[in-house]
N, CA, C and O of each residue as an XYZ file, in Angstrom:
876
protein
N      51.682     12.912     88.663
C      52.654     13.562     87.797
C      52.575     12.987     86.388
O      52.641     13.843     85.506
N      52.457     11.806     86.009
C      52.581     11.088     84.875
C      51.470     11.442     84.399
O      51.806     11.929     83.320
N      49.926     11.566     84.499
C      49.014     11.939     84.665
C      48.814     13.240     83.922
O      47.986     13.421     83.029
N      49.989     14.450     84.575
C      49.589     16.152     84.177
C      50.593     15.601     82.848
O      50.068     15.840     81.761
N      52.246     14.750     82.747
C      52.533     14.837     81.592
C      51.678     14.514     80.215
O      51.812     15.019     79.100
N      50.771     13.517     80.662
C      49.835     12.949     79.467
C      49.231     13.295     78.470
O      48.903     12.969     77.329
N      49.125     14.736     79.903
C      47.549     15.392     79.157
C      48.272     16.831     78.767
O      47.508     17.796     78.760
N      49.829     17.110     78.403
C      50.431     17.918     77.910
C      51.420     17.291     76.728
O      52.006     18.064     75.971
N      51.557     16.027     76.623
C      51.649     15.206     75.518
C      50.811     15.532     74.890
O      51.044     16.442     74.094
N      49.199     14.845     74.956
C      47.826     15.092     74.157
C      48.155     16.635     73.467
O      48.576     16.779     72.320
N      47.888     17.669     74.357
C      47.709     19.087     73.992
C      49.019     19.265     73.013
O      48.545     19.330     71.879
N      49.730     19.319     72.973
C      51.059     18.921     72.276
C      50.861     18.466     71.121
O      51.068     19.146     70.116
N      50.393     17.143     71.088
C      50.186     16.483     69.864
C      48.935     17.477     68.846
O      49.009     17.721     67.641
N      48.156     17.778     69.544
C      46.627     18.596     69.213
C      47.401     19.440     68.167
O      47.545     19.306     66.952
N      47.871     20.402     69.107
C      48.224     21.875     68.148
C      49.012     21.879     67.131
O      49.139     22.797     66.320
N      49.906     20.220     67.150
C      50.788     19.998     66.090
C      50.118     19.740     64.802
O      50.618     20.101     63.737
N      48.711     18.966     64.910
C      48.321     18.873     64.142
C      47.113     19.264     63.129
O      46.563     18.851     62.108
N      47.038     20.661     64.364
C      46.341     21.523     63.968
C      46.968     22.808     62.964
O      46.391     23.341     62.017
N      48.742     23.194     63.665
C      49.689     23.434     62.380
C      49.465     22.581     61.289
O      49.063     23.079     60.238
N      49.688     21.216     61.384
C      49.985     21.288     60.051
C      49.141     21.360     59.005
O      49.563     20.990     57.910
N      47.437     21.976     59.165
C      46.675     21.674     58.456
C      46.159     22.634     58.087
O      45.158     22.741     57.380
N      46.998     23.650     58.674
C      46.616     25.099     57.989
C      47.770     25.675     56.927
O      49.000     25.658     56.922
N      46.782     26.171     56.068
C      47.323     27.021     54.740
C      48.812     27.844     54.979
O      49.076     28.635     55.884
N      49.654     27.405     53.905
C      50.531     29.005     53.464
C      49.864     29.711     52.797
O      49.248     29.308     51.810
N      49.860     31.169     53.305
C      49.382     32.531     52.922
C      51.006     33.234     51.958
O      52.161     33.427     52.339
N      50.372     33.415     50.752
C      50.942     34.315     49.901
C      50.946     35.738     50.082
O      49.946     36.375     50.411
N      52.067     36.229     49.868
C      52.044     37.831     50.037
C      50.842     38.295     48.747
O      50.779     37.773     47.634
N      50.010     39.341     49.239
C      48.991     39.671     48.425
C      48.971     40.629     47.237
O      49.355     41.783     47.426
N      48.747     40.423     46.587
C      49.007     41.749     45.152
C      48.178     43.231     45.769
O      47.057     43.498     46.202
N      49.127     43.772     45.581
C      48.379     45.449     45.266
C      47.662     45.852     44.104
O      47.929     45.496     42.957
N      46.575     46.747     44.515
C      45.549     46.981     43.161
C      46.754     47.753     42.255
O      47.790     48.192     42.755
N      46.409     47.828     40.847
C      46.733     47.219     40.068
C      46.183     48.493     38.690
O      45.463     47.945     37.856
N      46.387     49.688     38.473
C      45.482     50.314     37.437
C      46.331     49.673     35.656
O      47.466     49.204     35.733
N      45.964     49.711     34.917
C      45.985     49.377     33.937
C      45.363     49.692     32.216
O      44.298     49.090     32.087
N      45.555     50.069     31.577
C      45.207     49.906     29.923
C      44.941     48.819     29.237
O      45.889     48.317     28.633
N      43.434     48.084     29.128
C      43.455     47.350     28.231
C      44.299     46.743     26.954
O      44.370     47.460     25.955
N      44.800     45.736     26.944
C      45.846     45.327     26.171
C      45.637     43.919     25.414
O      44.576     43.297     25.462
N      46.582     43.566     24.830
C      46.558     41.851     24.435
C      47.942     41.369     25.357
O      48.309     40.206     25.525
N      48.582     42.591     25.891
C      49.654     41.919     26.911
C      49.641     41.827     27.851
O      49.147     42.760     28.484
N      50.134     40.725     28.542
C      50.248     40.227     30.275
C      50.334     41.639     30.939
O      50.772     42.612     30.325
N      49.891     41.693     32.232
C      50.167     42.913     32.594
C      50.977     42.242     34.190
O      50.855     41.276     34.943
N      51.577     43.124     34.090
C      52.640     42.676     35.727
C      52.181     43.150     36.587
O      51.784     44.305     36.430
N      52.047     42.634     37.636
C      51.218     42.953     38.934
C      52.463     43.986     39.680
O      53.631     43.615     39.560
N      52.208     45.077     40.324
C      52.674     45.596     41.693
C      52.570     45.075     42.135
O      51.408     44.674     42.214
N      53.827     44.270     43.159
C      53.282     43.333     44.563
C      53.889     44.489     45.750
O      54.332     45.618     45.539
N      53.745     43.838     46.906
C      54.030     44.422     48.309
C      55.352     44.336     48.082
O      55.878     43.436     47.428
N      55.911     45.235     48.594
C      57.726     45.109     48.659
C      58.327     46.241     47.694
O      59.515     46.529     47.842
N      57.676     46.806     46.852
C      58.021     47.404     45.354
C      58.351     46.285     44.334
O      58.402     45.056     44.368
N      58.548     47.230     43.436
C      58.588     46.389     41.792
C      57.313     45.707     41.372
O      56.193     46.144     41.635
N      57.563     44.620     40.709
C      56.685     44.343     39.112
C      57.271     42.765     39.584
O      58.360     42.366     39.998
N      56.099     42.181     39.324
C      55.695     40.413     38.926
C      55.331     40.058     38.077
O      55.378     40.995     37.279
N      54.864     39.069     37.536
C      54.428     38.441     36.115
C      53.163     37.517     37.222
O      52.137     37.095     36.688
N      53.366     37.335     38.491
C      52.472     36.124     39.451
C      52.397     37.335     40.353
O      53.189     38.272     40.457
N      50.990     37.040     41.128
C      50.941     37.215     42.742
C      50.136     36.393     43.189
O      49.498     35.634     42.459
N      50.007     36.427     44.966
C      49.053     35.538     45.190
C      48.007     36.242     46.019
O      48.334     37.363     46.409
N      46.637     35.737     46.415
C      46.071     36.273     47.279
C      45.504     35.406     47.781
O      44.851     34.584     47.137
N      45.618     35.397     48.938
C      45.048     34.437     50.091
C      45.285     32.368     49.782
O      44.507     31.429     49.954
N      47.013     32.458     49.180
C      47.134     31.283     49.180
C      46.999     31.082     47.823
O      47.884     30.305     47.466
N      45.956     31.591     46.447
C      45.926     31.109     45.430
C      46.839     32.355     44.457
O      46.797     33.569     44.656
N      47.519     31.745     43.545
C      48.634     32.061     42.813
C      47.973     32.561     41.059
O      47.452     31.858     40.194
N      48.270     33.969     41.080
C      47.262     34.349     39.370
C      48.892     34.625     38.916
O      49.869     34.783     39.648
N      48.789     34.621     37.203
C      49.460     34.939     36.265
C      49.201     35.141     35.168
O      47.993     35.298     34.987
N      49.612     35.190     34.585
C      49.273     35.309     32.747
C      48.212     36.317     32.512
O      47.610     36.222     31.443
N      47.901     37.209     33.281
C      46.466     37.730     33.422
C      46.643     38.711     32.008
O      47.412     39.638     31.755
N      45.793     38.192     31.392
C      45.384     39.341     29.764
C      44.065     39.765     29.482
O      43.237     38.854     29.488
N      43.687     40.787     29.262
C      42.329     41.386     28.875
C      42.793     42.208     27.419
O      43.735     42.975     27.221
N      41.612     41.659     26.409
C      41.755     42.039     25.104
C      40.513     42.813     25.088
O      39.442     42.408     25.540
N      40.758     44.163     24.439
C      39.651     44.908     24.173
C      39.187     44.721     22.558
O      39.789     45.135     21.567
N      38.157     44.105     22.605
C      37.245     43.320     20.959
C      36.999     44.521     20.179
O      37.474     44.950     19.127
N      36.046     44.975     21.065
C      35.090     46.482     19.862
C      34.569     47.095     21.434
O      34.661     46.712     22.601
N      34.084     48.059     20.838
C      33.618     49.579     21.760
C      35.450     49.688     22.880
O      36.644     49.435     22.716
N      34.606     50.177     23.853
C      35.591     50.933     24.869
C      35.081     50.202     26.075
O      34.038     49.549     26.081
N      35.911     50.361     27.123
C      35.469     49.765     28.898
C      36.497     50.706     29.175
O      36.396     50.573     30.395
N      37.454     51.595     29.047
C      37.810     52.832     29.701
C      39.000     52.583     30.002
O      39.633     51.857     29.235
N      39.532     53.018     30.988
C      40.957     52.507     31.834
C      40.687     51.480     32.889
O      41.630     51.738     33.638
N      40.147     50.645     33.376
C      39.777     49.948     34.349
C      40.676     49.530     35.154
O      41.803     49.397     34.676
N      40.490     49.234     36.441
C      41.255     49.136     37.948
C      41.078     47.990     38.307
O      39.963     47.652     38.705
N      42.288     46.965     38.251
C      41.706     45.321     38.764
C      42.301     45.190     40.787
O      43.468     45.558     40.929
N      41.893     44.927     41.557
C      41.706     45.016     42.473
C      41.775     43.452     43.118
O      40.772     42.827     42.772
N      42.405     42.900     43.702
C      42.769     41.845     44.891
C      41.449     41.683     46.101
O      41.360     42.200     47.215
N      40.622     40.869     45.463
C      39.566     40.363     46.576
C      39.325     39.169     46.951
O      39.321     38.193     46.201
N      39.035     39.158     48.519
C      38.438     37.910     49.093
C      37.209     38.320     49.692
O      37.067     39.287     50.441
N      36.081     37.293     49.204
C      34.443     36.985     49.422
C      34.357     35.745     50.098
O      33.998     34.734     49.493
N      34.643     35.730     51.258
C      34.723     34.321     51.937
C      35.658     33.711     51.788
O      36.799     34.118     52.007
N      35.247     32.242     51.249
C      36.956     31.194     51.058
C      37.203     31.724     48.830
O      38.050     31.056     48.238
N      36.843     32.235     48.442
C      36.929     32.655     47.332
C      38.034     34.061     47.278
O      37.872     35.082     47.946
N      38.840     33.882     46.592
C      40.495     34.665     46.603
C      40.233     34.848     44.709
O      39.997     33.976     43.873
N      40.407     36.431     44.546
C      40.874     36.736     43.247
C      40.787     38.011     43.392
O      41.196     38.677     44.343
N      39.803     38.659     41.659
C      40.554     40.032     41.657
C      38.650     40.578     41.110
O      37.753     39.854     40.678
N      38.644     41.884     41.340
C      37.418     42.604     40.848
C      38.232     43.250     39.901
O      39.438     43.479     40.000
N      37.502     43.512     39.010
C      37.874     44.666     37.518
C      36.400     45.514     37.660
O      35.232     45.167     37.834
N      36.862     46.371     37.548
C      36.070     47.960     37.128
C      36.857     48.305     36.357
O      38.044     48.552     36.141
N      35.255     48.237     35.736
C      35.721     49.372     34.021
C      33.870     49.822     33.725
O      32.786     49.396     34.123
N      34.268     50.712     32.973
C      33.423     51.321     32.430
C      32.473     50.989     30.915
O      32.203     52.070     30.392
N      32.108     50.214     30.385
C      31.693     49.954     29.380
C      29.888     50.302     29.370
O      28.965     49.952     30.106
N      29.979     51.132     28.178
C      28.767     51.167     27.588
C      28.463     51.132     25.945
O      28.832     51.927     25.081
N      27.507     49.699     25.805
C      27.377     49.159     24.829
C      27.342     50.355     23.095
O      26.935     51.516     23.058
N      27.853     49.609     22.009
C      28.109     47.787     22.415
C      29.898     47.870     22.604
O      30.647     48.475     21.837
N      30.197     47.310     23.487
C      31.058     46.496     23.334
C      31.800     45.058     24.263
O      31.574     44.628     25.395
N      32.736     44.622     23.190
C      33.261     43.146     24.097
C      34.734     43.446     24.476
O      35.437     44.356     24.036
N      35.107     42.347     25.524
C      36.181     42.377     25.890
C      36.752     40.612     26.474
O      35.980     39.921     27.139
N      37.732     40.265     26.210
C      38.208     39.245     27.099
C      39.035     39.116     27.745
O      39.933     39.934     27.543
N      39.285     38.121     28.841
C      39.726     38.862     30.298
C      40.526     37.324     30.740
O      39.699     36.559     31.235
N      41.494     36.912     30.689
C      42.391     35.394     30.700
C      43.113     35.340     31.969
O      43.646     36.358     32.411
N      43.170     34.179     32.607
C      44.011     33.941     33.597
C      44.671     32.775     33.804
O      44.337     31.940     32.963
N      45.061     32.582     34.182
C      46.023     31.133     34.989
C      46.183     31.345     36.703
O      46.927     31.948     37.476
N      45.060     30.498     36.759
C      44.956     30.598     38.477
C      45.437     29.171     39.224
O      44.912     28.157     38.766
N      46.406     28.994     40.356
C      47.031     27.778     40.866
C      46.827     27.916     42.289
O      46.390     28.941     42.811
N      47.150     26.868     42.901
C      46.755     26.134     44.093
C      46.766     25.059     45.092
O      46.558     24.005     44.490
N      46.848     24.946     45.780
C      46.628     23.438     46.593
C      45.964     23.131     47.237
O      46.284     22.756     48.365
N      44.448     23.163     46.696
C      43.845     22.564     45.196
C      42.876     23.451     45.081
O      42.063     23.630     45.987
N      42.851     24.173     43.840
C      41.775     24.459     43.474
C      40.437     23.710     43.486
O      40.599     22.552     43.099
N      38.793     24.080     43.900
C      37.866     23.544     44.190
C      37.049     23.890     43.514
O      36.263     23.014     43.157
N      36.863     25.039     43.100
C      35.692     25.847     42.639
C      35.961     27.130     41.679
O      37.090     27.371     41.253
N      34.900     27.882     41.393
C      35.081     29.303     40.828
C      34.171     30.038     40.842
O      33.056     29.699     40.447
N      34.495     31.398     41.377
C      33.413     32.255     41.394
C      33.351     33.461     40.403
O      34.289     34.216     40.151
N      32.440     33.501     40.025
C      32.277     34.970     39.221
C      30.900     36.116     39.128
O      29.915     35.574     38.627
N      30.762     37.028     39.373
C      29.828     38.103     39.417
C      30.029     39.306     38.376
O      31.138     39.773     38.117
N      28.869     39.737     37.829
C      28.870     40.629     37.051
C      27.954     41.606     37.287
O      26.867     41.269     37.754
N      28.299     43.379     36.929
C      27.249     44.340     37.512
C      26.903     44.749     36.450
O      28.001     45.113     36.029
N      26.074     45.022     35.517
C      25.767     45.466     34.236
C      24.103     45.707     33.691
O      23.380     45.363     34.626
N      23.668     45.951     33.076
C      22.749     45.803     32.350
C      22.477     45.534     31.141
O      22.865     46.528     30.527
N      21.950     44.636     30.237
C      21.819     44.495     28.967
C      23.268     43.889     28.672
O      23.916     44.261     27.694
N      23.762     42.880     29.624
C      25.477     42.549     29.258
C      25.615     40.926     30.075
O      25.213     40.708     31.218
N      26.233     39.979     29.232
C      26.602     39.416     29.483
C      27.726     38.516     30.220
O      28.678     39.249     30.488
N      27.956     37.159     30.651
C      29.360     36.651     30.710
C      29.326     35.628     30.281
O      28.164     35.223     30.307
N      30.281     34.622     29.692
C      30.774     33.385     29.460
C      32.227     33.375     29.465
O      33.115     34.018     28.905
N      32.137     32.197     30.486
C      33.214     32.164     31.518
C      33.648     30.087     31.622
O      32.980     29.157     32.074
N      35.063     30.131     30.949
C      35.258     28.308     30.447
C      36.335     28.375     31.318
O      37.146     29.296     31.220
N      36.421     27.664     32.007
C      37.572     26.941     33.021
C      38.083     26.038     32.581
O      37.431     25.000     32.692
N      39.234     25.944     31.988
C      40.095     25.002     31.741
C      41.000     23.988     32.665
O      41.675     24.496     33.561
N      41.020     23.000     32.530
C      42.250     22.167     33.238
C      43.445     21.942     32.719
O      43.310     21.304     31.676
N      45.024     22.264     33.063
C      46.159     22.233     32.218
C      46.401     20.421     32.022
O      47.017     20.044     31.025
N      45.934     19.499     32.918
C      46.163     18.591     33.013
C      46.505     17.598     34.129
O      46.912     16.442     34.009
N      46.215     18.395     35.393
C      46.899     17.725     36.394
C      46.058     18.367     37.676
O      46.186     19.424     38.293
N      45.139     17.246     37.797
C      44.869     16.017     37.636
C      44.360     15.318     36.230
O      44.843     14.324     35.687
N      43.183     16.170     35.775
C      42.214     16.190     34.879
C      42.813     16.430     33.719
O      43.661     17.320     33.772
N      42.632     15.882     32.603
C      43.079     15.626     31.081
C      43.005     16.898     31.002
O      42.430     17.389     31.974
N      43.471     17.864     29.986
C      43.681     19.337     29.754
C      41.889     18.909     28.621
O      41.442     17.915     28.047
N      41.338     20.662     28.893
C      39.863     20.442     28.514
C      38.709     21.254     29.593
O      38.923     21.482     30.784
N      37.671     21.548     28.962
C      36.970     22.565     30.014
C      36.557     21.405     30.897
O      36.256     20.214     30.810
N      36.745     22.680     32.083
C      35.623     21.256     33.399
C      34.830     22.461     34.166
O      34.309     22.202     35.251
N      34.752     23.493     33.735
C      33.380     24.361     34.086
C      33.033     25.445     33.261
O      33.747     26.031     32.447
N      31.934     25.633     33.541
C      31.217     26.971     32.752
C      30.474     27.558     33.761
O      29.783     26.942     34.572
N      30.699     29.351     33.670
C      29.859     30.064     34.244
C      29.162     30.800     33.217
O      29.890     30.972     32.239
N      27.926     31.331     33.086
C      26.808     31.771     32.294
C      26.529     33.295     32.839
O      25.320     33.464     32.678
N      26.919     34.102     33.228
C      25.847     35.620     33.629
C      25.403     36.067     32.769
O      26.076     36.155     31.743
N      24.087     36.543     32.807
C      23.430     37.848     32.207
C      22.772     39.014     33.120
O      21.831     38.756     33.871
N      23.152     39.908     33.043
C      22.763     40.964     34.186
C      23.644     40.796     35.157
O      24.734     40.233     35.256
N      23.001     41.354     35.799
C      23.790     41.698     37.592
C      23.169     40.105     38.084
O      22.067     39.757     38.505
N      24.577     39.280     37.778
C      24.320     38.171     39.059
C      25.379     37.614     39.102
O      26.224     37.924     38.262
N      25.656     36.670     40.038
C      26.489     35.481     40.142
C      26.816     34.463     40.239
O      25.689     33.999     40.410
N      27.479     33.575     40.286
C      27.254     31.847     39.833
C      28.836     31.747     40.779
O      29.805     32.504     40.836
N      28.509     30.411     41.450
C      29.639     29.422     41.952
C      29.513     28.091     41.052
O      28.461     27.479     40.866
N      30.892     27.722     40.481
C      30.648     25.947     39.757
C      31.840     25.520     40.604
O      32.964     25.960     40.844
N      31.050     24.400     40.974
C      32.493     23.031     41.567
C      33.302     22.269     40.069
O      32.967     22.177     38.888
N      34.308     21.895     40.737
C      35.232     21.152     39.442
C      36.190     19.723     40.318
O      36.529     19.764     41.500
N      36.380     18.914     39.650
C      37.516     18.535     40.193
C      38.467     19.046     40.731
O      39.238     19.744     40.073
N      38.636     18.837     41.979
C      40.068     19.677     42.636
C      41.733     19.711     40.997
O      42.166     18.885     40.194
N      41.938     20.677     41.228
C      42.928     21.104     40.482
C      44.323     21.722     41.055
O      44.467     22.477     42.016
N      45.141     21.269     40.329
C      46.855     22.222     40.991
C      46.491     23.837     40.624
O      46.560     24.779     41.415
N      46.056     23.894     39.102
C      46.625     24.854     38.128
C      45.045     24.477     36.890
O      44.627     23.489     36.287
N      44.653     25.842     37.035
C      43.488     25.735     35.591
C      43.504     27.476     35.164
O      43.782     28.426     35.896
N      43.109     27.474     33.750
C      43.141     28.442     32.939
C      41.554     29.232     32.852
O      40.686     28.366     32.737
N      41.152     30.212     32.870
C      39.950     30.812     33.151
C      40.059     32.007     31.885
O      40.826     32.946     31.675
N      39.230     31.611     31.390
C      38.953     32.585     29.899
C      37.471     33.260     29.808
O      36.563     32.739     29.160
N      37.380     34.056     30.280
C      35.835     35.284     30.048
C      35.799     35.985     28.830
O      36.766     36.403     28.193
N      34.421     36.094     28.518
C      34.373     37.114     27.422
C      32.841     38.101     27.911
O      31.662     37.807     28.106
N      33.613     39.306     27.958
C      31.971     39.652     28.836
C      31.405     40.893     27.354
O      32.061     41.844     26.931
N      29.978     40.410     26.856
C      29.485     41.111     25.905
C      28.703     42.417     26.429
O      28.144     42.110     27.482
N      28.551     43.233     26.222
C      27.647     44.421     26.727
C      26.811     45.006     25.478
O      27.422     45.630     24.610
N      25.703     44.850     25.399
C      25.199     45.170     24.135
C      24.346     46.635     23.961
O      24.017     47.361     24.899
N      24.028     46.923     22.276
C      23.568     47.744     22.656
C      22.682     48.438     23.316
O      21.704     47.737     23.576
N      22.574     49.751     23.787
C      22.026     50.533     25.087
C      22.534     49.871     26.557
O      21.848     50.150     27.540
N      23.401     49.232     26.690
C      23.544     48.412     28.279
C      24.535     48.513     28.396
O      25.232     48.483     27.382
N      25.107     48.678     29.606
C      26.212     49.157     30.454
C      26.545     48.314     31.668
O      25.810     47.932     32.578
N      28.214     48.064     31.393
C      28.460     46.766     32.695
C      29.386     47.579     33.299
O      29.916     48.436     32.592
N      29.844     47.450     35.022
C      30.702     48.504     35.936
C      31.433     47.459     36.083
O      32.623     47.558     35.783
N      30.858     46.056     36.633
C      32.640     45.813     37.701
C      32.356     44.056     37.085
O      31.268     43.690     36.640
N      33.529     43.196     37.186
C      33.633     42.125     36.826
C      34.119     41.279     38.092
O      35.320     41.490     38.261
N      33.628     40.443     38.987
C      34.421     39.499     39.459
C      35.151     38.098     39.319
O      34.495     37.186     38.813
N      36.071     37.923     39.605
C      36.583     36.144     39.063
C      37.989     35.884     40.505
O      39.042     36.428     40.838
N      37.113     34.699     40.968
C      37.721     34.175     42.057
C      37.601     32.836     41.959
O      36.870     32.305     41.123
N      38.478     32.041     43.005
C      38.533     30.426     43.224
C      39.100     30.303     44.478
O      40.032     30.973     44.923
N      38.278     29.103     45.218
C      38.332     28.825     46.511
C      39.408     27.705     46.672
O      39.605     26.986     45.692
N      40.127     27.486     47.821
C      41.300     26.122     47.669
C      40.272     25.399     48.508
O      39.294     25.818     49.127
N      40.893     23.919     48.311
C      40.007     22.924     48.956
C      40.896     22.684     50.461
O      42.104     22.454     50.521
N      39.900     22.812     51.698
C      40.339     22.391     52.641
C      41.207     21.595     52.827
O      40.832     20.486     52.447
N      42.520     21.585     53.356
C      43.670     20.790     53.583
C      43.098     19.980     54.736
O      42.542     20.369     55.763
N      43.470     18.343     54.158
C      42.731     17.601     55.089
C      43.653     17.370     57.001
O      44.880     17.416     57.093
N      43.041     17.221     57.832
C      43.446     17.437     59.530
C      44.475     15.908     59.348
O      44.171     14.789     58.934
N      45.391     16.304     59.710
C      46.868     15.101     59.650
C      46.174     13.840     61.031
O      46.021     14.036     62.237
N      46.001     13.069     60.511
C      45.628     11.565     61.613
C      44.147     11.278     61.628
O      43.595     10.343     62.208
N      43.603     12.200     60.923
C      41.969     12.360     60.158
C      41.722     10.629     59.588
O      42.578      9.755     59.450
N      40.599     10.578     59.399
C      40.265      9.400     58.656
C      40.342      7.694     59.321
O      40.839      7.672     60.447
N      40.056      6.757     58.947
C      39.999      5.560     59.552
C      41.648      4.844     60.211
O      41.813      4.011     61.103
N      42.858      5.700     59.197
C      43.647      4.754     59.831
C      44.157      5.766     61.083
O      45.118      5.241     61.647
N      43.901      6.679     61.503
C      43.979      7.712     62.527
C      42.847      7.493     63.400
O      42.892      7.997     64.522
N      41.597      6.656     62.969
C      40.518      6.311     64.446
C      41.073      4.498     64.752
O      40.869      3.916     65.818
N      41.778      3.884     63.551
C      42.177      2.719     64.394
C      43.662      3.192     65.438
O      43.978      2.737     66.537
N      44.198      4.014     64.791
C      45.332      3.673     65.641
C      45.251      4.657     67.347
O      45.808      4.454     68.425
N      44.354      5.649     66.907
C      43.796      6.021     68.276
C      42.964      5.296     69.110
O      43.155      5.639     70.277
N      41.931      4.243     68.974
C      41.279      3.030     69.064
C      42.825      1.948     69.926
O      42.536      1.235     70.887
N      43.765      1.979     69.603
C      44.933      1.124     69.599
C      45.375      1.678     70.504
O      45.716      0.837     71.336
N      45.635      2.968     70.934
C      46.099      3.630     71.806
C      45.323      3.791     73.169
O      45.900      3.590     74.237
N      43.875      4.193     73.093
C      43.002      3.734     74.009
C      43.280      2.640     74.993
O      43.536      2.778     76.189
N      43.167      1.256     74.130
C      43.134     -0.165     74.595
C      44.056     -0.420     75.203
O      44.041     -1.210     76.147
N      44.921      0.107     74.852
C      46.479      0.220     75.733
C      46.489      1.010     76.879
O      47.004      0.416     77.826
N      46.151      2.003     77.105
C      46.267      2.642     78.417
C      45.232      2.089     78.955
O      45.069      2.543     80.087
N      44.399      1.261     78.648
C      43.010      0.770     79.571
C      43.753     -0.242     80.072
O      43.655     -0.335     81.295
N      44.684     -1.279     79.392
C      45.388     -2.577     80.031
C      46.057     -1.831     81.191
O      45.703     -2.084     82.343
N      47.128     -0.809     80.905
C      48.285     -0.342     81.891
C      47.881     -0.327     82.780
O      48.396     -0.916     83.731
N      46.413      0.582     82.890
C      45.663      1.269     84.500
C      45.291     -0.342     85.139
O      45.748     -0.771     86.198
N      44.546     -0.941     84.407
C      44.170     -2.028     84.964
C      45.381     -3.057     85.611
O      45.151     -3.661     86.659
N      46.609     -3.195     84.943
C      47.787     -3.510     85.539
C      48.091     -2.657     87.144
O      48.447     -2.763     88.318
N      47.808     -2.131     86.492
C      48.259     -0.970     88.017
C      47.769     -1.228     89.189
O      48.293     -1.525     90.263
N      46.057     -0.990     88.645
C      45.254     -1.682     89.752
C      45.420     -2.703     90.406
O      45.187     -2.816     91.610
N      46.005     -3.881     89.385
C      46.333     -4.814     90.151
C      47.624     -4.887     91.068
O      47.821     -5.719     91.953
N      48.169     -4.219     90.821
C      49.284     -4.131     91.353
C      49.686     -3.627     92.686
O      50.872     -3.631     93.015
């Protein structure tokens, strides 16, 4: 009997600490149509109404602004995507050269790890500066993404709460760009009793039920 309780203690303990090492999930933004602007645009979230924030898959956007420079990119449709552990938004728009546009965010987390971005275009660029507000990392870029053409780039950074993401995507003349991506992955939440002082004190726990049985035996 002591025996079946043990090993429903163990299982017990397992799943507890397998809760606690999984993510809160944010309610997800709804796509999103829009007019190029210099103003924030408020997200539709689930529920009805208008936000200034949403989240998708755990990571938290705001401030989101796209400035139209010179030429046109159309009415474009920003869209709520996940590409693996990478959570953000696709933009489609229409641009055919020349023209520029820039595209701003404030993306948060617990912890930001990385950033992804993809571009579909021809004859068109991206430059793409990741900022840190300060916490952890002194406020200041701590990545750069580079596209030209249809490709994509992942950069690692210092894990972050909260960093600022500023694009400027050029399309020059005769070349034409369709869709923009910009995402960021959270860093694995570490397993609760993980690490050395969780293998000594399981080590500690061992040695102890090895004395008891052996008591027993003798007994």
């Amino acid at each position: 009997m002591r025996k079946a309780s043990s090993v429903v203690g163990v299982a017990a303990a397992l799943t507890t600490i397998a809760l606690m090492g999984s993510p809160a999930w944010g309610a997800a933004c709804l796509a999103t149509t829009f007019t190029p602007s210099g103003n924030p645009i408020n997200f539709n979230v689930q529920g009805g109404g208008t936000a200034t924030s949403c989240s998708v898959d755990g990571v938290t956007f705001s401030n989101v602004i796209i400035t139209q420079n010179t030429g046109s990119i159309g009415a474009p449709t920003l869209i709520p995507t996940t590409l693996g552990n990478e959570s953000g938004f696709q933009l489609n728009y229409g641009a055919a050269g020349p023209a520029d546009f820039t595209w701003s965010l404030t993306a948060a987390g617990n912890l930001l790890g990385d950033a992804f971005a993809s571009l579909t275009g021809a004859n068109a660029t991206l430059l793409e500066n990741i900022m840190s507000n300060g916490n952890p990392t002194p406020p200041g870029t701590i990545a750069t993404i580079s596209l030209s053409g249809t490709s994509s780039q992942t950069v690692n950074f210092t894990p972050q709460m909260q960093v600022v993401a500023v694009k400027d995507q050029m399309t020059f003349a005769g070349g034409q760009a369709s869709s923009l991506i910009d995402a960021f992955s959270l860093v694995p939440a570490p397993i609760v009793g993980a690490g050395l002082p969780g293998l000594i004190a399981a080590c500690g726990g061992l040695l102890g039920l090895a004395r008891r049985r052996r008591r027993q035996q003798v007994a």
